[in-house]
C-alpha positions in Angstrom: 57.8 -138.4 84.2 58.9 -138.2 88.0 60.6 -141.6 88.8 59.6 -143.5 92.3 62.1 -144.7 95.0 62.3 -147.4 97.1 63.6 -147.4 100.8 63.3 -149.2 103.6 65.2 -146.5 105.9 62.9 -146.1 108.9 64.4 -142.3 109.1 64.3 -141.3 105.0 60.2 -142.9 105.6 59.6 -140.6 108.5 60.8 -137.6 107.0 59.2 -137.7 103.8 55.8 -138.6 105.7 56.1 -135.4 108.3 57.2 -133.1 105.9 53.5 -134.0 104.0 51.6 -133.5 107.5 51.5 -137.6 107.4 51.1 -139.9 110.6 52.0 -144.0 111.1 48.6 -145.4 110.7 46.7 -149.0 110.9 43.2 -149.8 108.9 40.5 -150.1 112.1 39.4 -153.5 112.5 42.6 -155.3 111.3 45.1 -157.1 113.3 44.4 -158.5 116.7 46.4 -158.4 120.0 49.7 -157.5 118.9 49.3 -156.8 115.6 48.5 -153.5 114.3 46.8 -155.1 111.2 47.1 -153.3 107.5 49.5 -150.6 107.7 49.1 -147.0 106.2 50.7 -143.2 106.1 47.7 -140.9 107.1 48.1 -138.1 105.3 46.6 -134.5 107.0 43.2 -135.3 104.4 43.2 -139.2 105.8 40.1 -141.0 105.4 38.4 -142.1 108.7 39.1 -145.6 109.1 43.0 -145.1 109.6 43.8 -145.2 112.8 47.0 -142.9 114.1 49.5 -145.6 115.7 53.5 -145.0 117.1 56.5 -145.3 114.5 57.8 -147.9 117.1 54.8 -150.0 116.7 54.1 -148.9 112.7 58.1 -150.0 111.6 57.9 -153.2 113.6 55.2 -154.5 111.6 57.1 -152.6 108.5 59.7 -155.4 109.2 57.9 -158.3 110.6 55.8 -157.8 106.7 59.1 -157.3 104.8 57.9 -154.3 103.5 59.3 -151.5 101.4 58.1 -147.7 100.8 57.5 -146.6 97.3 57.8 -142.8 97.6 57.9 -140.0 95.0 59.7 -136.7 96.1 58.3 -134.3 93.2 56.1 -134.0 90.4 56.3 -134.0 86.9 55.7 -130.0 87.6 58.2 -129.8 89.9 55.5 -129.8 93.3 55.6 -131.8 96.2 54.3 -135.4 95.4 52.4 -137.3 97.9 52.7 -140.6 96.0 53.2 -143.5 98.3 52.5 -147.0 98.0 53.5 -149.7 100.6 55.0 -152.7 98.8 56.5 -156.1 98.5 60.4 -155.6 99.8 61.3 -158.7 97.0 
């Protein structure tokens, strides 16, 4: 089984999200002034209620919420994994 890393290296985040056609993203209707609300990676096949936002504005939250990324590089077959998950940092 392919085994998941954990980083919270704004530039090792970026990378693996462009190379997949991904984009910093918020949930509409969550937040408020200020706040970009729930954070997500749209992927190129996003659902419709992400919102695209800036890294600038997408890693500040990242860090306000003490988050980590959860990131598989590969597959079990040896393909480019998409798995993501945004998680606790503790």
């Amino acid at each position: 089984m392919s085994e998941a890393s954990k980083t919270t290296d704004p530039d090792v985040i970026r990378r693996w999200a462009e190379a997949r056609g991904g984009r910093p993203a918020r949930v509409e209707d969550t937040g408020g002034a200020g706040d970009p609300g729930l954070l997500r990676i749209k992927l190129s096949d996003g659902a419709d209620e992400l919102e695209e936002i800036c890294w600038d504005e997408f890693f500040e939250k990242f860090e306000e919420s003490r988050l980590a990324f959860l990131y598989q590089e590969k597959t079990d077959s040896g393909e480019t994994s998409r798995f993501f998950k945004l998680v606790d940092r503790d």
